[in-house]
N, C-alpha and C positions, 0 to 999 in steps of 0.2 A: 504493500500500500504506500502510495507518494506521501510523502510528509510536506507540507505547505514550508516555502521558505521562511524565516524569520525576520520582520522588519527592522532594520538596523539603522540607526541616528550618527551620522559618518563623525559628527563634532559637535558636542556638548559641553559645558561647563560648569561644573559646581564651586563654590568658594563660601567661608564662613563669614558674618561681620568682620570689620578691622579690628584687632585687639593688639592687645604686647602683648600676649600668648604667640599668635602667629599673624605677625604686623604686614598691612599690605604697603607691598613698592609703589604701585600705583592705582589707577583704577581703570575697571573695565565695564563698557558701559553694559545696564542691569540695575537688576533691582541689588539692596543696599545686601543680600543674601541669598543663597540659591543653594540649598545642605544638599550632600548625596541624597536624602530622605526627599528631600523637594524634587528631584529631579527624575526618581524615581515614580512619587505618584503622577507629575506630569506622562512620564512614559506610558506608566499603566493604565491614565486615565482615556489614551487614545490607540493602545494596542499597540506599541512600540516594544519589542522584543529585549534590546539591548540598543547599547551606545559605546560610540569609542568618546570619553573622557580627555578631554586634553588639560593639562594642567594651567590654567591660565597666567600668561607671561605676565601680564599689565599688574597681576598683585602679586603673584607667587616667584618670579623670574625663574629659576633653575631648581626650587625645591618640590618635590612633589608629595611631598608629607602628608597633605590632604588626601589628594587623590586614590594615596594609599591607604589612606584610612578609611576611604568611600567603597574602597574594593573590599575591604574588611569585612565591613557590615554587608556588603551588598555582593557578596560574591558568584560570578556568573553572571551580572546584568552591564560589565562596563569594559571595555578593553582600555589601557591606558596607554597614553602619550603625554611626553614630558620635552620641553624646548632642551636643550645645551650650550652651554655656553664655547663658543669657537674660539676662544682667547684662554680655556682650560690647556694644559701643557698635557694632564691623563685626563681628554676628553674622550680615548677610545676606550681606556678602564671602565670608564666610566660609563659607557655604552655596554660594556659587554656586560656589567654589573647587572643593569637595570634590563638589558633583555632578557637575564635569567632571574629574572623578578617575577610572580605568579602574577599572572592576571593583565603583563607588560603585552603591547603588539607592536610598536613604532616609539621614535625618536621625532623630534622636529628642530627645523632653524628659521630663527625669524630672521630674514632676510629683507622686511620691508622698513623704511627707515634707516636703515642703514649703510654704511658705504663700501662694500665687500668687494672684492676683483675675484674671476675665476680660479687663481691660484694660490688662493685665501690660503694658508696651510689650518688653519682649524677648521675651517668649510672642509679642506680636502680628507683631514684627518673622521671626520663624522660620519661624513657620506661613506669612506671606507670602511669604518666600522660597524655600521649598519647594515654594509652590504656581508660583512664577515661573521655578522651578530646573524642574519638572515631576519632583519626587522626593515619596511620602507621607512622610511626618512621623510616625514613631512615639511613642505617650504611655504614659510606666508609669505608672498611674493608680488603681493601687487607694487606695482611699479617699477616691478623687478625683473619683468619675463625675460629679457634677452639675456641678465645674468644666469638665470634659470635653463635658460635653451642650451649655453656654453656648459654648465657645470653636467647638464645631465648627458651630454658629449661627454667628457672628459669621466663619465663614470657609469658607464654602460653596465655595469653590474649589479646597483643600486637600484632599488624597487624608490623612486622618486615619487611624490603622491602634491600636485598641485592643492594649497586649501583655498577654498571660496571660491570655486570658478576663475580664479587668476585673476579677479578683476578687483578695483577698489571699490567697496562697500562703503554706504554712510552709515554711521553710528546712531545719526537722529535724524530726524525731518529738517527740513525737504528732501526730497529724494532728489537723486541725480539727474540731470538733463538729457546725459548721453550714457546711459548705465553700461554698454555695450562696448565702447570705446575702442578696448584693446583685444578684442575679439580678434580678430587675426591675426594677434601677434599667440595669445591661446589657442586657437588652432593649428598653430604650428608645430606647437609641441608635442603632438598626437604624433608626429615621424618620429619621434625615440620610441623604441616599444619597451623601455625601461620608465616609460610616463605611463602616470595616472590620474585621475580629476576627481576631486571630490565638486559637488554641486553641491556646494555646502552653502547658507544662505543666500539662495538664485532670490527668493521671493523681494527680498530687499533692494532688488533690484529694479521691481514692478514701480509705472505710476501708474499703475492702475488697484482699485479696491480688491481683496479675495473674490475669485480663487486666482489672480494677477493670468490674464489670458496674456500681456504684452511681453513674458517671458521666453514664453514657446519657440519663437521661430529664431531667436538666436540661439537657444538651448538646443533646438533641433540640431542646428549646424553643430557643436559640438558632440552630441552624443553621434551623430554621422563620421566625423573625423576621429574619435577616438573609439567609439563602438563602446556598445553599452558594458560591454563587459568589463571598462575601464574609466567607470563612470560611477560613483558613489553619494547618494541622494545625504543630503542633512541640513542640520535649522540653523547653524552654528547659535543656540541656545545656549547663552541667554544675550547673546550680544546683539541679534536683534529685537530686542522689548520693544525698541521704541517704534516697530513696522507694523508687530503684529502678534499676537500668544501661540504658542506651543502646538496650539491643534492646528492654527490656520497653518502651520513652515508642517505640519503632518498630510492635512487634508488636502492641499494645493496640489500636490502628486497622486494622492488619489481619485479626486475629482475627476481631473483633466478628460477631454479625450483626445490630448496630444500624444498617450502612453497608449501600446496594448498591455494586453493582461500581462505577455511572458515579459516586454520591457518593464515593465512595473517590477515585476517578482526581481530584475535582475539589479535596477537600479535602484532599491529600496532594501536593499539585502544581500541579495547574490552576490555578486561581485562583490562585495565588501568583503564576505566571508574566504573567497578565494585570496583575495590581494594581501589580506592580515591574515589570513589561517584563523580566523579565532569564529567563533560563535557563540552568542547569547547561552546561556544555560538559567531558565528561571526556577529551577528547583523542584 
């Protein structure tokens, strides 16, 4: 008997109030809290299987202490990912550490904002451990695709995982005028077959109200150039509050009749499953 794929939330974020317990570096925008507990009954409350967890850079930068503690409680509903820092000397220790971490699927580098060249040696050093760790390597890269195009050249080994559709996201209203902008320079990155795309808050990209129809035809052009099977649906929850809740970045892909059934099943789950090897277990 077929088992129904699991729906999988490609990028989530949990974090607790600011305290001196565990003091935030910065902020990201969200509500003032978001617990593993939170984040979960959002899941359950719209049939979301599991989530990969990314530690968030803006308050937590390199610690993942939370996050690990969300998998504690919550074991089986979260894959984790954690940024690195490229200016660590044992940043691949420190990779291989945390891929044999329970509950670990990926590493990431925030590459936007920042002023990095292709021969970055802590870039280089990450990406190889990753690929040695057998974990992809997530890049936030808006503004960053052509750094992005050259590093995933230079590391053909490396399971490379674009976040947010490669494009820059607004935090808060107004939305964007040309939400699409760098779409061809994202398209092109579909020629490494060591690339992959999360569609991680497309919705934020809409001016138009739920279930945002004005996403479609340039999301089509990328699930086309990279094929669905390299394509991974998410809300990046909670950083977009200020667009829309938790069920509309869930239902906006179920709705549509931009998907059939089988891309649905692949881009809401499948793929995810194959790309990180991991899968939801809810007990």
């Amino acid at each position: 008997m077929a088992t129904q794929t699991a729906t999988i939330d490609s990028q989530v974020h949990a974090y607790e109030r600011n305290s001196p317990e565990r003091p935030w570096h910065g902020t990201l925008q969200g509500p003032d809290e978001v617990t593993g507990d939170d984040m979960v009954a959002a899941m359950d409350s719209v049939g979301v299987d599991g989530a990969l967890l990314v530690s968030p850079f803006s308050m937590y930068r390199y610690d993942p202490s939370y996050v690990l503690e969300v998998n504690a409680k919550h074991p089986g509903r979260f894959g984790l990912i954690k940024p690195f820092d490229p200016q660590s000397e044992s940043v691949a220790d420190e990779i291989a550490e945390w891929a044999a971490t329970p509950g670990v699927v990926g590493a990431r580098i925030m590459l936007t904002g920042q002023t990095y060249e292709a021969d970055d040696p802590g870039i280089s050093r990450i990406l190889t451990a990753g690929a040695q760790a057998g974990i992809p390597v997530n890049l936030m890269c808006w503004e960053s695709l052509p750094l992005f195009s050259e590093l995933a050249r230079r590391h053909p080994n490396t399971q490379m995982v674009v976040d947010h559709v490669g494009m820059i996201q607004p935090f808060v209203q107004p939305a964007l005028t040309d939400p699409f902008s760098d779409l061809a320079q994202v398209i092109s990155l579909a020629a490494y077959d060591n690339v992959v795309i999360k569609i991680s808050g497309a919705c934020t990209l809409s001016l138009q109200p739920f279930p945002y129809p004005d996403i479609w035809e340039s999301l089509r052009k990328v699930f086309d150039a990279f094929g669905f099977n390299r394509c991974m649906w998410g809300t990046d929850w909670t950083r977009a509050v200020e667009f829309l809740n938790y069920e509309q970045g869930v239902e906006a892909f179920r709705v549509t009749d931009q998907l059939s059934d089988a891309e649905r099943s692949v881009l809401m789950g499948g793929a995810l499953e194959k790309i990180y090897n991991w899968s939801p277990n809810k007990g």
